[in-house]
C-alpha positions in Angstrom: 8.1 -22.3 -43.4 5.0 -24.2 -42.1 2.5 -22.5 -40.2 3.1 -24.4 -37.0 6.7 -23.2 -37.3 6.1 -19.8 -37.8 4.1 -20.1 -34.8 6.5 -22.1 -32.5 8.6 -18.7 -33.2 6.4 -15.8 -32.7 6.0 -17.4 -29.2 9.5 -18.0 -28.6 10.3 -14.7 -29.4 7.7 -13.2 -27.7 8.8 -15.5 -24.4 12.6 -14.8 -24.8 12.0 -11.3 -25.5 9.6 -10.5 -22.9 11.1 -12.1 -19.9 14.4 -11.5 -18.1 17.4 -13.7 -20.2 18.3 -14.9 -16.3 15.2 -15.6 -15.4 13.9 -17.7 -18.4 17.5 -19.2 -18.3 16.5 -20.6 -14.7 12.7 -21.6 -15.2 11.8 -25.4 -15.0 8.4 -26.9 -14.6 7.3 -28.4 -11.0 8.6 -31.8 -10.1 4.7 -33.0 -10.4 4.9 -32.1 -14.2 8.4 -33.6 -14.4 6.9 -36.6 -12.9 4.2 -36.5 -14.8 6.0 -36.5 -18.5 8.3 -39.0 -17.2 5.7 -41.7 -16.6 4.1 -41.0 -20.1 7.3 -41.1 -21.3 8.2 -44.2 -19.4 4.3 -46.4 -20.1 5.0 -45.0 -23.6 7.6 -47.2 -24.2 6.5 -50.3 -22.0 2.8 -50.6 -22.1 1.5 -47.8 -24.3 -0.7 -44.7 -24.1 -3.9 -44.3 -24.8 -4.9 -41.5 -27.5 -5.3 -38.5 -24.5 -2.3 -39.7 -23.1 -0.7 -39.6 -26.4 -2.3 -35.9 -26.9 -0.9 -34.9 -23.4 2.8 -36.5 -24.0 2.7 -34.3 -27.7 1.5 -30.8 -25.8 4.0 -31.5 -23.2 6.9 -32.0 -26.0 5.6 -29.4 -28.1 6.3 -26.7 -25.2 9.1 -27.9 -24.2 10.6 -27.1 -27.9 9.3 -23.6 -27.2 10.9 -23.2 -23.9 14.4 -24.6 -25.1 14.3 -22.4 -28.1 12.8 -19.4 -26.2 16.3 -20.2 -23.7 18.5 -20.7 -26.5 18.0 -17.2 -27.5 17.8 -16.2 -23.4 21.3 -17.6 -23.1 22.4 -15.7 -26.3 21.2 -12.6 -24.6 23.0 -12.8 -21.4 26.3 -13.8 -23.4 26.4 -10.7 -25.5 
């Protein structure tokens, strides 16, 4: 396993085991960061980002594979 990947899950277990299943099940960023990754997203495709843009659109992917992991296992929790 690549370092980054063993990373990714020693912080979505610590997330998913540390926080209520329900709770994490119901989190979601702010409409302003919703807002925000959607018009990266969106100049992304039509007019390009520039290299801190770029960063910024990676970060906010990045935890957003944490979070849907660290839910995955939330949801598995509350099912059991």
């Amino acid at each position: 396993m690549r370092y980054q990947a063993r990373v990714y899950a020693e912080l979505v277990d610590f997330i998913a085991e540390n926080t209520p299943p329900e709770k994490l099940a119901q989190f979601h960023v702010s409409e302003e960061t919703q807002q925000r990754v959607s018009d990266l997203i969106d100049r992304e495709k039509n007019a390009g980002l520039s290299a801190e843009e770029t960063d910024e659109l990676n970060q906010f992917m990045g935890l957003e594979h944490v979070m849907r992991l660290a839910k995955a296992k939330a949801y598995g929790r509350i099912s059991a």
